[in-house]
C-alpha positions in Angstrom: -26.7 1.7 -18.7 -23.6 3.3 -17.9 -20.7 0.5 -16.7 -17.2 1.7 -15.2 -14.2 -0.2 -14.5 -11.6 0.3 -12.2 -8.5 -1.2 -12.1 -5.4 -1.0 -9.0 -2.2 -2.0 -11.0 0.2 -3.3 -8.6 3.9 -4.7 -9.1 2.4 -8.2 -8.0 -1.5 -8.1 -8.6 -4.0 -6.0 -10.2 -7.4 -5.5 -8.8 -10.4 -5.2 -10.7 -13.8 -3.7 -10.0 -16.3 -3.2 -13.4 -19.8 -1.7 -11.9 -22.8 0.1 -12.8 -24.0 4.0 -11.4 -25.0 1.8 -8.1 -23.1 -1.3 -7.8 -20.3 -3.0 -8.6 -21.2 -6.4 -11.3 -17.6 -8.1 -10.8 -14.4 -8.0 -9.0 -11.4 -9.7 -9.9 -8.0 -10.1 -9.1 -5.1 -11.0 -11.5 -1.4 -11.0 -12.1 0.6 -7.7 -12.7 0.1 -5.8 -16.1 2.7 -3.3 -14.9 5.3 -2.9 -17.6 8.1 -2.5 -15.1 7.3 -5.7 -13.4 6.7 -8.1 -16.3 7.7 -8.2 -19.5 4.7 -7.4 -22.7 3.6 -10.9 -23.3 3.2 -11.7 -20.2 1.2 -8.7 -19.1 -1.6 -8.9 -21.9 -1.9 -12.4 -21.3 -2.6 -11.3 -17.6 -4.6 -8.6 -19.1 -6.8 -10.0 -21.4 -7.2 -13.5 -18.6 -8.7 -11.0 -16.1 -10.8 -9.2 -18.7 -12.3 -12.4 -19.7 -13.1 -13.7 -16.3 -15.0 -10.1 -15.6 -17.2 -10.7 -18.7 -18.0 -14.2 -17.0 -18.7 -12.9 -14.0 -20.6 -10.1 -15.0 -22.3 -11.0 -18.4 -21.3 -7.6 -19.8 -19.4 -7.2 -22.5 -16.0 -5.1 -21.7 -16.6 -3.1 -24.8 -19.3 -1.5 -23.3 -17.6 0.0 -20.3 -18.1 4.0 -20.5 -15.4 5.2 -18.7 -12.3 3.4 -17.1 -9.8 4.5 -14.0 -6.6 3.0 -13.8 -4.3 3.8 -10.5 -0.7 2.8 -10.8 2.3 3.7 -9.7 5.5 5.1 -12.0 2.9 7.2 -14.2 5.0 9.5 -15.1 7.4 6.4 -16.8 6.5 5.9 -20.9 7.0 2.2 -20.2 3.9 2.0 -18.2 1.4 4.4 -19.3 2.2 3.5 -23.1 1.5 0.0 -22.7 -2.0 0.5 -20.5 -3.2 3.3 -22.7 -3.0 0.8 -26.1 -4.4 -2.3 -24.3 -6.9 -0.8 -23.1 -7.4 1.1 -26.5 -7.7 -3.0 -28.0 -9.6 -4.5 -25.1 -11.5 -1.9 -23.1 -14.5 0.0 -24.6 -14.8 3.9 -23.6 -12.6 6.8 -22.3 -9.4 5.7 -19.7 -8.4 8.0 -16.6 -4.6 7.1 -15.8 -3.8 8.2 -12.6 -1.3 7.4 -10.2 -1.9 4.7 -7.6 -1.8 7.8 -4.0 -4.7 9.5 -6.3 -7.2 6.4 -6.5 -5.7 5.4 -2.6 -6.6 9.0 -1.5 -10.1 8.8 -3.2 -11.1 5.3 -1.7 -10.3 7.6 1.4 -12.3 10.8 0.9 -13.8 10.7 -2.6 -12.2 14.0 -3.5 -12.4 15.6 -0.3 -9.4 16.5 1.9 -7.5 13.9 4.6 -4.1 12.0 5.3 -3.9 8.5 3.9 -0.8 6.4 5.7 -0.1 3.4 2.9 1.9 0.5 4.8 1.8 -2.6 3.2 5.4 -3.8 1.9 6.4 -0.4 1.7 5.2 2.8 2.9 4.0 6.3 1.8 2.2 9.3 3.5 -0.3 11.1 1.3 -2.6 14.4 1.8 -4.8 16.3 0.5 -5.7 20.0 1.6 -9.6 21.3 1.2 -7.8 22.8 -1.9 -6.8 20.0 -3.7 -2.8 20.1 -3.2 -1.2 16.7 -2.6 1.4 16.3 -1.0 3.5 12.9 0.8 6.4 11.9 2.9 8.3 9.1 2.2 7.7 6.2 -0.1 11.8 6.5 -1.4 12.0 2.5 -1.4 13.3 -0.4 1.9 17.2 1.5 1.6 16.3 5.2 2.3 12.1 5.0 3.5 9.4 3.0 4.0 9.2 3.3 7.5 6.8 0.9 9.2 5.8 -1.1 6.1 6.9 -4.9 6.2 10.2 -4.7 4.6 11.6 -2.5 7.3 9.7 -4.5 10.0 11.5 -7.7 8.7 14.7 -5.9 8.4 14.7 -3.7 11.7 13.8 -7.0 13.5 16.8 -8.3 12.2 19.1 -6.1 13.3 17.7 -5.7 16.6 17.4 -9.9 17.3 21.3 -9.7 16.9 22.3 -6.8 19.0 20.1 -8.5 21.4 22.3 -11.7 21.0 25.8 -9.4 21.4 24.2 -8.1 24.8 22.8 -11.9 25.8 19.6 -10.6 25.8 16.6 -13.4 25.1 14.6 -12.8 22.3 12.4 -15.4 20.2 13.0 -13.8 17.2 16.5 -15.2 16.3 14.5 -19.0 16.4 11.4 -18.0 15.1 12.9 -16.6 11.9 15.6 -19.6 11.7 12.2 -21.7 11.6 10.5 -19.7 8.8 13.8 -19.7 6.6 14.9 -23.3 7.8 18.1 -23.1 9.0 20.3 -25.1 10.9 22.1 -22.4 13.6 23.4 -18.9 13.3 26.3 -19.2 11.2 23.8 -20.5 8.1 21.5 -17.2 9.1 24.1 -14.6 8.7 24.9 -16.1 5.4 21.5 -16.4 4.9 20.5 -12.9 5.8 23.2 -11.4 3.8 22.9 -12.9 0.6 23.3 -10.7 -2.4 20.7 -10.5 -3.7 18.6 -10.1 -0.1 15.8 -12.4 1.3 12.2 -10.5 0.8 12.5 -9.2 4.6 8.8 -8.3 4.2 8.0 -11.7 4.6 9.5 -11.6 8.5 6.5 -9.5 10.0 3.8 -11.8 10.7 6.8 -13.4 12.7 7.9 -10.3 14.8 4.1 -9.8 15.1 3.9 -13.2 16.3 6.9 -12.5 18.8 5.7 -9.2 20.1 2.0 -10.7 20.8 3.8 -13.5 22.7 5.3 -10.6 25.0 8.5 -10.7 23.0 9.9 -7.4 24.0 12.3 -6.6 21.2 9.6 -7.4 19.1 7.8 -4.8 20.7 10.6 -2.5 20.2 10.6 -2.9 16.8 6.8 -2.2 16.3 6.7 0.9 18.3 9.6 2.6 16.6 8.7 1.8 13.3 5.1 3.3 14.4 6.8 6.4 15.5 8.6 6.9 13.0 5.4 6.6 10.1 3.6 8.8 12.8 6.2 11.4 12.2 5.9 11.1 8.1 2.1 12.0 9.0 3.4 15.2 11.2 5.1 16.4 8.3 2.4 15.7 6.1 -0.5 18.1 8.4 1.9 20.3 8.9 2.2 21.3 4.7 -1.4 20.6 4.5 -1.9 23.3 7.4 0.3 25.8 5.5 -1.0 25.1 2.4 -4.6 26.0 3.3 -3.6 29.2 6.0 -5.6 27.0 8.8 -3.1 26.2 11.4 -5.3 24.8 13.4 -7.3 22.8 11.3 -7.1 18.7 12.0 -7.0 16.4 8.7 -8.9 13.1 8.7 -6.7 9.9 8.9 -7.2 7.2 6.9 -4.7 4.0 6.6 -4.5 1.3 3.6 -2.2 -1.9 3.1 -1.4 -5.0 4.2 0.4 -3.9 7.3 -2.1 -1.1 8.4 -4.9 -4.0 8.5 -3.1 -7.2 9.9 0.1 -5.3 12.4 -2.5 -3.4 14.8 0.5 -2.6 17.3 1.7 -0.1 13.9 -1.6 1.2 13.2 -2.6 1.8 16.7 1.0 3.2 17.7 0.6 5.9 14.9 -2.6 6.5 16.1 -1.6 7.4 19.7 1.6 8.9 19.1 -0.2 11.6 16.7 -3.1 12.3 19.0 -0.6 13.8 21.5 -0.1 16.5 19.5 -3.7 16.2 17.6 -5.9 15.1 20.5 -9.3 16.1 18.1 -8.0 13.7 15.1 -10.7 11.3 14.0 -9.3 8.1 12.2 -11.3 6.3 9.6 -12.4 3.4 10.5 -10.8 -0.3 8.8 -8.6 0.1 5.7 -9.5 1.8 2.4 -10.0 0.0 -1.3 -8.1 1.6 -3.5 -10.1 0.5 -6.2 -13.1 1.9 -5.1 -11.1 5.1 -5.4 -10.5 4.2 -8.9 -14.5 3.8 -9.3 -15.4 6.8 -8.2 -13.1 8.7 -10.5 -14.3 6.7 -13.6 -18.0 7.1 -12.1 -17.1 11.5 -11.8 -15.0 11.7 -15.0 
């Protein structure tokens, strides 16, 4: 019997599926193994931990696995690809596929075939594929110069929209709302708070503008809709190479959306959605939020 694993090696977690030709034997989810993120000790104790509670799970022994995917960001740096090519080399039985982490994202998306995948979880990326196999994406440079309408900017566009809306005596609950989730006192202790080298994880602020702009909070609103707009634009830009790249100009890529914010911030998802149909009235949108890993399973299950 032939047995793949798949792994999704994020800065926080890693997610891991090990499976058979049909279906998947065990899924777990562990701590980081990315060498940027952690230091070595660290990252094989959080290696071989998640490997062990697979071979629980499953009954399998992981030095039977034929083939293994890994999707992870920062391929291209020695410090990462190094360190998962030689534990897996000790740990992991058969061949590794080491990828990068839009790859395995676009694959849980289309298996191979063409489509636009908008990532927004705590940051954001746009990524296509043509019917030719060219990728290309938009955005994805990092909170300071990108990531438009992944968590970090929501937190951080709330922000400075709750205090322009306190310069023009505008009401807004998201000045109290936030003082709640960081505990503080007034507004003197939030601008301190706020500005605080090094900077609070804004990211951590959406489910409160979400909370705000449910509740009919209108900057909140504001904030969802332009970051929406502005992520719909990345996708614009995205279609628009993919159309060149292929010579079909009129030819309407497949949308797919994965991360945190795509599944739990609808106003962002669905404000991409309905901005782009103005100008693609035929797009079709897949349906719920891709598995990455599964992306990684198909590629170790195709070689």
């Amino acid at each position: 019997m032939a047995l793949y694993l798949a792994v999704d090696l994020g800065g926080t977690k890693t997610e891991y599926v090990l499976a058979d030709e049909k279906s998947e034997l065990a899924r777990v989810r562990g701590g980081t193994i990315k060498r940027m993120r952690t230091e070595a000790t660290t990252a094989n104790e959080n290696f071989v931990s998640a490997l062990r509670e697979i071979e629980a799970k499953s009954g399998v022994s992981i030095r039977e696995v034929t083939r293994s995917c890994v999707g992870a960001a920062g391929v291209t740096v020695a410090l990462v690809t190094d360190w998962v090519k030689e534990a897996f080399a000790e740990h992991v039985g058969g061949e590794l596929i080491l990828v990068g982490d839009v790859e395995i994202a676009l694959d849980g998306a289309f298996f191979g075939g063409p489509g636009v995948l908008v990532i927004a979880g705590t940051g954001s990326n746009v990524a296509g594929r043509s019917p030719g196999g060219e990728v290309t994406t938009a955005g994805g440079w990092g909170p300071v110069l990108s990531d438009q309408g992944s968590g970090a900017r929501i937190g951080y566009q709330a922000l400075r929209d709750a205090f322009l809306a306190y310069d023009e005596r505008r009401e807004t609950t998201l000045l109290p709302e936030i003082m709640k989730v960081w505990e503080l006192k007034d507004v003197d202790a939030f601008v301190g708070y706020a500005n605080q080298i090094p900077p609070p994880d804004f990211s951590k602020l959406a489910p409160v503008v979400l909370k705000c702009a449910e509740a009919g909070d209108v900057v909140a609103q504001g904030v969802l809709r332009r970051e929406a707009e502005e992520l719909a634009y990345l996708v614009k830009l995205v279609i628009d190479r993919l159309r060149k790249a292929d010579m079909r100009p009129d030819w309407i890529p497949d949308l797919a959306f994965t991360g945190s914010i795509a599944e739990h911030v609808a106003p962002v998802r669905e404000g991409v959605v309905e901005v782009l149909r103005r100008d693609f009235p035929g797009l079709k949108v897949v349906p719920g939020v891709v598995d990455p890993t599964l992306g990684a399973l198909w590629r170790a299950r195709n070689g």
